[in-house]
N, C-alpha and C positions, 0 to 999 in steps of 0.2 A: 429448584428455582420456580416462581409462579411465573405464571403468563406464557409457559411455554406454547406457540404456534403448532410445531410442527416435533415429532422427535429426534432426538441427534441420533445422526449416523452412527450405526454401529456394524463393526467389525464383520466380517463376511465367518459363519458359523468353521473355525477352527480343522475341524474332519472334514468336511466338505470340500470348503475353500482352498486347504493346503492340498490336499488331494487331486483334485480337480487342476491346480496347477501344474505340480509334478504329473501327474498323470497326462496333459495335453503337452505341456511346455520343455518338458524335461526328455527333450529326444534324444534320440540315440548317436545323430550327430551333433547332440550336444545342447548346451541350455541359450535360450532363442533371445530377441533382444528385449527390454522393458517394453518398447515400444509396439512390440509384435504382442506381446503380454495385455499391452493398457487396450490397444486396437480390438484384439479379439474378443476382449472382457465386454468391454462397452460397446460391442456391437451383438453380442449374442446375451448379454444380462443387462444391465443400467449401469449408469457410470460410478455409482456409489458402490457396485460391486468390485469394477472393473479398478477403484481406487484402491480400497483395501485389498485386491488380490494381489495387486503390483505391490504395493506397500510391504505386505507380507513376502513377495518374488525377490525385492530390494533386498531384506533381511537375509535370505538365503542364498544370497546370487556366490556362483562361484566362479563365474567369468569374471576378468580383473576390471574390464569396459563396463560390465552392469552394476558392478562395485562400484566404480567413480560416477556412472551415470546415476545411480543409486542414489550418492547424494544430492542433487539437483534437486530429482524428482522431490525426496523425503523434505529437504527445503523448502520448495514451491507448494507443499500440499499442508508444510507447517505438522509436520510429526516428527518435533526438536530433539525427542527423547532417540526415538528408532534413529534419526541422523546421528546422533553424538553416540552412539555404538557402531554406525557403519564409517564413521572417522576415524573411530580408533580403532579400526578392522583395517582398513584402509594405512594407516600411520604406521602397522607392524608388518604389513605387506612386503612380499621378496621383490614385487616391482617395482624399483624408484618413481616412476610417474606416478603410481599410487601412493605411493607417499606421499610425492611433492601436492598430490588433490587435495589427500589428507589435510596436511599444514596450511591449504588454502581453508578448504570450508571449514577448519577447527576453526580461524579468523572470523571468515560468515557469519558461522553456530553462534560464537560469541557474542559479534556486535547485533544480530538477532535476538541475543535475551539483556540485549543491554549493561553486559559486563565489560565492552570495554567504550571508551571513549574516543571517538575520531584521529584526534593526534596518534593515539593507542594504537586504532588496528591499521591506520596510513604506514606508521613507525613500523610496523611487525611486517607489512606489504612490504615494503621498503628491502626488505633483506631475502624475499623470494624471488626464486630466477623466474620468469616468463617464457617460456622457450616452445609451446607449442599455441595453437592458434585458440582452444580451448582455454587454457591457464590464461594466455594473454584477456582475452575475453572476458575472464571473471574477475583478472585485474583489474581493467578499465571500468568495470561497473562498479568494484569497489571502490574505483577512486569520484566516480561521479557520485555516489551514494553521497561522498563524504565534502565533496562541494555543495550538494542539495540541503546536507544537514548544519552546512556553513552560510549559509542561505545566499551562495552562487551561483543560480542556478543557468545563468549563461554561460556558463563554465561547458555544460555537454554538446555543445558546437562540436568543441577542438576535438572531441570522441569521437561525434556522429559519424563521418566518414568509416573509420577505423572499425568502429562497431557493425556496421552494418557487412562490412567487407569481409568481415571475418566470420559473422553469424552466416553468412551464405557460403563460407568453406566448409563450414562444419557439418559433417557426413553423419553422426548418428540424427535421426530422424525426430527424438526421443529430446535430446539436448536443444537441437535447434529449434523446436517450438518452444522448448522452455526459458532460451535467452531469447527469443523475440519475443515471449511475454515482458519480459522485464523490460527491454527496450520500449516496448509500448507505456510500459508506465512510468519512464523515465521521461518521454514525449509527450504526458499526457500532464506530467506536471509541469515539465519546461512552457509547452505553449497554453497552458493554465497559466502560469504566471504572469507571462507576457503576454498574455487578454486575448491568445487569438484562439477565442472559442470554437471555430469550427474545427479547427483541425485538432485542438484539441481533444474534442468530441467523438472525432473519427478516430485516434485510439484509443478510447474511454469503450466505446463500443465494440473495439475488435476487439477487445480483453475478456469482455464481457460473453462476445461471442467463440471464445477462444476457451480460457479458462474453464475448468471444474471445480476450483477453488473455492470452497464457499468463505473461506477469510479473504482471501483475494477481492472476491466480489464484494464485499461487504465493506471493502476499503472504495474500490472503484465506484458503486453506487454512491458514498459518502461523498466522494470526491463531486462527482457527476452532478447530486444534491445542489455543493454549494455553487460547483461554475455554471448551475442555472438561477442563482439569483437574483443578477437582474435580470433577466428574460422572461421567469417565469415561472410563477408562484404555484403553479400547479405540475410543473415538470418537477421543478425542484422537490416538492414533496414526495412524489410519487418515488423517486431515489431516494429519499431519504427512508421512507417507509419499509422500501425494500430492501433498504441494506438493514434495517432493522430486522424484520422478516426474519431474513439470512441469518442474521444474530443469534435470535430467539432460538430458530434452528439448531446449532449449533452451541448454544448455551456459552454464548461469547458474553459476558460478564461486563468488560470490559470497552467490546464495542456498542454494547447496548445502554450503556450510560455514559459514555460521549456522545450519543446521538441522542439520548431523551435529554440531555443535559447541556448540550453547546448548540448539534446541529440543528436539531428541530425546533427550539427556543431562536436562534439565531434569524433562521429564514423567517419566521411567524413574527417579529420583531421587525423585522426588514421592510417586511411586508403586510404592519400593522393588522395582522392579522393573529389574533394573540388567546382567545378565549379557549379555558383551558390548559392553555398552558404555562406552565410553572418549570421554573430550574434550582435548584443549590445553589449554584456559581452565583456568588453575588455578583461580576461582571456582569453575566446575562440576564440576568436577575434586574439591575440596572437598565440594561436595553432594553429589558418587558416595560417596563417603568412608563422609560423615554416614548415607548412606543403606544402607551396607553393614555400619555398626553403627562403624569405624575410626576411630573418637571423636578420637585424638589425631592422625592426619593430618591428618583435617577443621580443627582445631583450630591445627595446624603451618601449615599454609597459609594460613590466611587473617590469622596473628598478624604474616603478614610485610609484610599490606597497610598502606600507613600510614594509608586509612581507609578505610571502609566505607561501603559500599551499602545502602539499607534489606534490600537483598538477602542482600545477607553480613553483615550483624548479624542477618536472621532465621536463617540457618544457625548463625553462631556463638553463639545465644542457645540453639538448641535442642541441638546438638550441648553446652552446658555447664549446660543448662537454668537460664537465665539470666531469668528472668521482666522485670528492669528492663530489659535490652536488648531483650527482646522487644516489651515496649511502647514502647521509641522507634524501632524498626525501623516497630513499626505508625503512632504518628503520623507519621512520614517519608513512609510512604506519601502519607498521607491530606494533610500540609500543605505536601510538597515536589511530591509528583505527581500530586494529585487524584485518585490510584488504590485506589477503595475495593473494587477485584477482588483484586490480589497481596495488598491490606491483610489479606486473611484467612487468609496466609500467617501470619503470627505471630501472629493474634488467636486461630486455631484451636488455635496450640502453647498459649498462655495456658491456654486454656479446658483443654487438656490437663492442664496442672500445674495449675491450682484445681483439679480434678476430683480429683486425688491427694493433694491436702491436705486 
């Protein structure tokens, strides 16, 4: 890939690294927790060491606890491959609990690479027991996942209590920080929705400052990007860039052309601020248009969609200053997507033409 910033992370050298683990970790009363593993790595090497050593420790753990915690970890750092071998390590286990983890993150694994559809992995949750404060745990996140991806997202109210009270039971050290990462970004989308940026922001930030992730990061920075754009055209970029950065890094493909291609075209658009930049997306393509004053381009492309996005009826309402489209773009938001953030995407153009009549 061109344009690479910085190079991806690679693997801690095999002899060494295996070595060095077994040799510090592997005592003689016995093999120590992930979290004693990630701590001592990343305070006596850098965290990119301290990743792949644990990574590798997951792979070989033979405690049944580093085993299930093993999945989380391999989850959260997004090495799908190593997890879908420590699940079905875990699935033939003489533990039951190990099992029962197993058959939880096979679900996870799954709805993570997009094989199964929400009704799908709800329906398959549906039939596992919850019985410890952990399983229960990863229950409740899968089921808010799956209200977020239904676009309910005042739905994690009825959790928050439940969630929070159980992530403070939870005794390995290792787990707990990793389900209050995801708490955080369940929060940071909730009150992103419902517009209330600061609190928002404050866990946008402790993820940030939490996380080793660098896909994680590169989602949050994304996120971060657009809940600053109306505040601030120079914040917002500054996230955007860096979750780019992160990308590049990592040779994220994938997140590197949704951000040259939606985010970064979106905010520069926004905020008529446009030179240089170009997108594919004839949507945003569209918005460069509008925003570059090309009324009848803007207006050309999108007439050839056979229908619209609350998104592209706020472009084509303002680009034709369209007040009745404006307001059904706005309730779109509000009754299709619970998003009373973008909502002020067309409520601001409104308030623009009353102000002129």
């Amino acid at each position: 890939m061109k344009n690479i910033e910085e190079k991806k992370l690679k693997p801690v050298d095999d002899e060494n690294g295996q070595s060095r683990t077994r040799n510090q970790f592997l005592m003689q009363e016995g093999e120590l927790s992930l979290f004693h593993v990630f701590q001592s790595f990343s305070v006596s090497d850098n965290v990119s060491t301290a990743i792949e050593v644990t990574r590798s420790y997951c792979m070989r753990a033979q405690t049944e606890a580093n085993q299930r915690v093993g999945m989380e970890f391999l989850y959260a750092y997004d090495f799908l491959d190593d997890l879908e071998q420590l699940i079905e390590k875990n699935l033939v286990s003489e533990n039951p609990v190990n099992r029962q983890w197993g058959q939880l993150y096979k679900i996870i694994h799954l709805r993570r690479k997009r094989m199964l559809k929400t009704d799908e992995y709800v329906g398959l949750l549906n039939k596992l027991a919850a019985d410890s404060v952990e399983v229960e745990t990863l229950h409740m996140f899968l089921r808010v996942y799956a209200h977020f991806e239904r676009k309910e997202f005042g739905r994690l109210s009825s959790y928050l209590d439940g969630l929070l009270e159980n992530i403070h039971k939870i005794g390995d050290p290792m787990l707990r920080e990793l389900f209050s990462v995801r708490l955080d970004e369940m929060l940071l989308t909730f009150h992103w929705k419902r517009n209330e940026m600061i609190i928002a922001r404050k866990h946008g930030f402790r993820i940030l400052q939490t996380t080793h992730s660098p896909r994680k990061k590169i989602d949050i920075h994304n996120t971060m990007a657009l809940g600053y754009l109306f505040d601030s055209y120079q914040q917002a970029m500054e996230h955007a860039l860096e979750a780019k950065r992160l990308a590049n890094m990592i040779e994220d493909l994938t997140a590197i052309q949704g951000i040259n291609n939606y985010t970064i075209p979106f905010i520069a658009a926004f905020h008529g601020r446009t030179a240089g930049i170009s997108t594919p997306i004839q949507s945003e393509a569209a918005h460069l248009a509008l925003a570059r004053g090309d009324i009848p381009t803007c207006i050309s492309i999108l007439n050839r969609f056979e229908s619209l996005t609350p998104f592209q009826q706020y472009y084509l309402g303002k680009a034709t200053r369209d007040a009745e489209m404006l307001e059904i773009s706005y309730r779109r938001f509000i009754s299709e997507r619970s998003d009373h953030f973008f909502a002020k995407l067309p409520l601001l153009e409104m308030n623009k033409l009353n102000a002129v009549h």
